[in-house]
N, C-alpha and C positions, 0 to 999 in steps of 0.2 A: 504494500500500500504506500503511497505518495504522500507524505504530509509535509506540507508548507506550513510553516508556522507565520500567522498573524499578530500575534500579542506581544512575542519574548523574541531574545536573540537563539539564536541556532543550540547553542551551548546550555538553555534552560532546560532542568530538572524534567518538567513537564512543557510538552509542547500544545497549544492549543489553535485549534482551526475551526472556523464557523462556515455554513454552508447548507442555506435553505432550512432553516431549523434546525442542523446539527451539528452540536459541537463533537470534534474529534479532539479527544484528552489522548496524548501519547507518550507513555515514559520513555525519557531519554536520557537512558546509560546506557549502551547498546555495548559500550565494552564489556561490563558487567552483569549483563546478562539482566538489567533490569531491574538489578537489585533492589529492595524497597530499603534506601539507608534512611538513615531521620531526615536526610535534605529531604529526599524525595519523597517520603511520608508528607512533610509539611508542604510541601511544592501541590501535592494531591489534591490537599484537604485544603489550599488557599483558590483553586480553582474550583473545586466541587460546591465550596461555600461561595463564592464570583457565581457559580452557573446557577444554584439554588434562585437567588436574584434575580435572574437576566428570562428573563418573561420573551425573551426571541426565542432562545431555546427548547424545543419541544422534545428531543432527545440527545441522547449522549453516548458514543462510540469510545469505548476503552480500548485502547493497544498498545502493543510494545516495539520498540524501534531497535533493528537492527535485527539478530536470527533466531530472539526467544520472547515470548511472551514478558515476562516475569520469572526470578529465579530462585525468588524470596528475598528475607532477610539478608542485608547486608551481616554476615558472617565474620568476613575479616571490620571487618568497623564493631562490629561486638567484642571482639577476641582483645579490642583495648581496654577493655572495661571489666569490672571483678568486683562491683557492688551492686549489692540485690535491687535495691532503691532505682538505679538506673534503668536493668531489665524491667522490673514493676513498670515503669514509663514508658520506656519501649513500645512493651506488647500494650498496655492500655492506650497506647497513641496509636497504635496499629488499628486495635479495635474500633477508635473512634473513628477510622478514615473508614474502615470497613462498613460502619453503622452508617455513615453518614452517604455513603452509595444508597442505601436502601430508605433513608428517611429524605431522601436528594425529589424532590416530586415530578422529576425527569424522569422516562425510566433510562436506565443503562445496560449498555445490553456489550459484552463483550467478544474482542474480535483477534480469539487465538490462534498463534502460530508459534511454530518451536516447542518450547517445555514451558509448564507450570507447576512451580514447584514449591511445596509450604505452604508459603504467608502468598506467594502468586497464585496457588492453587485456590488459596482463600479466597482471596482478590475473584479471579473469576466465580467461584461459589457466593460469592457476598453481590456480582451483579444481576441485575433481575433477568438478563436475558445470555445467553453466549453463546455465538458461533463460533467454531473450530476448523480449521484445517486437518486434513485425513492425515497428516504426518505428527501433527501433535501428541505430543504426552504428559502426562499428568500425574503427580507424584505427591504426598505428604511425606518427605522423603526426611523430615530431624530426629527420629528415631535410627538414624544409620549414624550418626555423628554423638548419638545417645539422650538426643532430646525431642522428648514428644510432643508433636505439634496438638499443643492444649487448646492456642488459641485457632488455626486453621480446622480444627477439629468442630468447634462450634458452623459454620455457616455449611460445611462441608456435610454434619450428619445432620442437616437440614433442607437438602438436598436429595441425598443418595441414603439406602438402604443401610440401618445400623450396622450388617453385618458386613455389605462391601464397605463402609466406611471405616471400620476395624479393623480390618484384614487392611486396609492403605495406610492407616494408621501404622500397626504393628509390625508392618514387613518396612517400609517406606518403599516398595515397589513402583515402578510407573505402571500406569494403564495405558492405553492408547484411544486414541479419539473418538473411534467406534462405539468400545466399550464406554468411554466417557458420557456418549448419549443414550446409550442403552439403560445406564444406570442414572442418567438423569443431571448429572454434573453441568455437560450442557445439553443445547436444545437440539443442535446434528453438526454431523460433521461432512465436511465436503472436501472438493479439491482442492488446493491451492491458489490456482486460477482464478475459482467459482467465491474465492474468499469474501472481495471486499463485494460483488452481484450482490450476494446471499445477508450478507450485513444491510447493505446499501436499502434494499428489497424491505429486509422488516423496520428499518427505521421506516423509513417511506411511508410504509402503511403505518404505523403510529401513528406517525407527525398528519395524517390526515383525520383524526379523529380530532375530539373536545380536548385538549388541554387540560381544564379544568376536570371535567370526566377521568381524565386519565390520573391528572393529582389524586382526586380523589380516591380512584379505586385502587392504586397504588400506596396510601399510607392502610387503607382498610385492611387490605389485603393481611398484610403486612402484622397489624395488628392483630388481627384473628387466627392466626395462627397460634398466636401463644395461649389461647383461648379454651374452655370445652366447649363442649359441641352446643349446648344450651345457648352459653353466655353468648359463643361465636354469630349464631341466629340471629339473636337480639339484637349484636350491633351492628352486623352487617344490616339487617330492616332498615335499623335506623338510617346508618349510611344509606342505603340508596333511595329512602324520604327523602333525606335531605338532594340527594343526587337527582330527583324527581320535579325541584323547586329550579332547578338551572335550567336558564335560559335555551340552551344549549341539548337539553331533551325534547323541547318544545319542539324547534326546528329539526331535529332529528328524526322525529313522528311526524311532522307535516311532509320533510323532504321524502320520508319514507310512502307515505300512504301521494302524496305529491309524484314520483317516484321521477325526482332530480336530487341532484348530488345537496347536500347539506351546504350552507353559509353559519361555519362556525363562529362564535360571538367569544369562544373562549370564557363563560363567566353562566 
């Protein structure tokens, strides 16, 4: 994929590109493999909170520059450090970049090539959508260097089956792309070619729906999951009351039963 950065010089952390509703977020360490170090943690989370804001943007393409997705954690950048206090930061700052993809009222939908590996594997398990490349692989791989990925393990068995999530866990083996959609990690995998169509394609159909619609179904979602089934009922009703009072359904139903395209109002 081609990305021209509009916002930063060449050399920024993260690189950002808009275009027709979508912003394309790309990390850029391509020497290291993408590695998520605290630059580029914070580099993430100064743009995901810029796009939260930015009411142009209808969705958001995650990628990685250069021949891997994400590698994880910056490893050699931890190996300077030997107080708990610091780790404790770390990972909670990890977390928070992760939480804030899914609280982001964008969806995000990721656009993997190469390895995803750890805290990258995270990364794409934490966004709401991901397409892959047939060559990719996918690893919770700090159980090989003696550390279990505690926190890649949250978005990850939220995803995928407790038991393949344990088994990736405990081995730190890769999977491969195929199996990656099978098991739900992402949504499919394709060619390499077919990569940025296949991306391009589901933004596209997003960015034509309500905005607003989509915010909305996207925090509900979200939150009903942590839910039982009872309470999940209740608030989802609720939600879509309220989702019922937007403008934005009105025109929806006229354009439907009208049977011409919708003039979204976004509100």
């Amino acid at each position: 994929m081609t990305q021209t950065n509009t916002t930063a010089a060449d050399d920024a952390l993260v690189l950002r590109e808009d275009r027709d509703g979508i912003a394309y977020l790309t990390l850029n360490r391509p020497n290291q493999f993408n590695a998520l170090s605290e630059e580029l943690l914070d580099a993430l989370q100064a743009n995901l909170d810029a796009i939260a804001e930015d009411k142009s943007v209808r969705v958001v393409v995650l990628a990685g520059n250069g021949r891997a997705f994400c590698a994880g954690h910056d490893l050699k950048q931890m190996r300077t450090q030997n107080e708990r206090a610091y780790f404790q930061q770390l990972f909670t700052r990890c977390g928070q970049v992760m939480t804030r993809i899914s609280s982001l009222p964008q969806p995000v939908i990721a656009r993997v090539h190469g390895i995803a590996t750890a805290a990258g594997c995270q990364l794409v398990a934490s966004c709401d959508l991901a397409i892959a490349e047939e060559g990719s692989r996918f690893a919770v791989s700090g159980i090989n260097v003696g550390l279990f990925c505690g926190t890649p393990s949250v978005p990850l068995s939220r995803n995928v089956g407790r038991k393949q999530a344990m088994e990736m866990l405990l081995t730190g083996g890769f999977i491969p792309a195929q199996q990656a959609a099978a098991q739900g990690l992402v949504n499919r995998a394709v060619p390499l070619e077919q990569l940025d169509d296949e991306v391009l394609k589901l933004a596209r159909t997003i960015c034509d729906k309500s905005s607003a619609s989509v915010a909305l179904g996207k925090a509900m979602y979200y939150k009903q999951l942590e839910m039982g089934v009872e309470q999940a009922y209740q608030f989802a009703s609720e939600a879509m009351a309220d989702n019922m009072m937007f403008e934005d359904v009105g025109e929806g139903i006229d354009a439907f039963t009208e049977k011409r395209p919708p003039n979204w109002r976004d509100r």
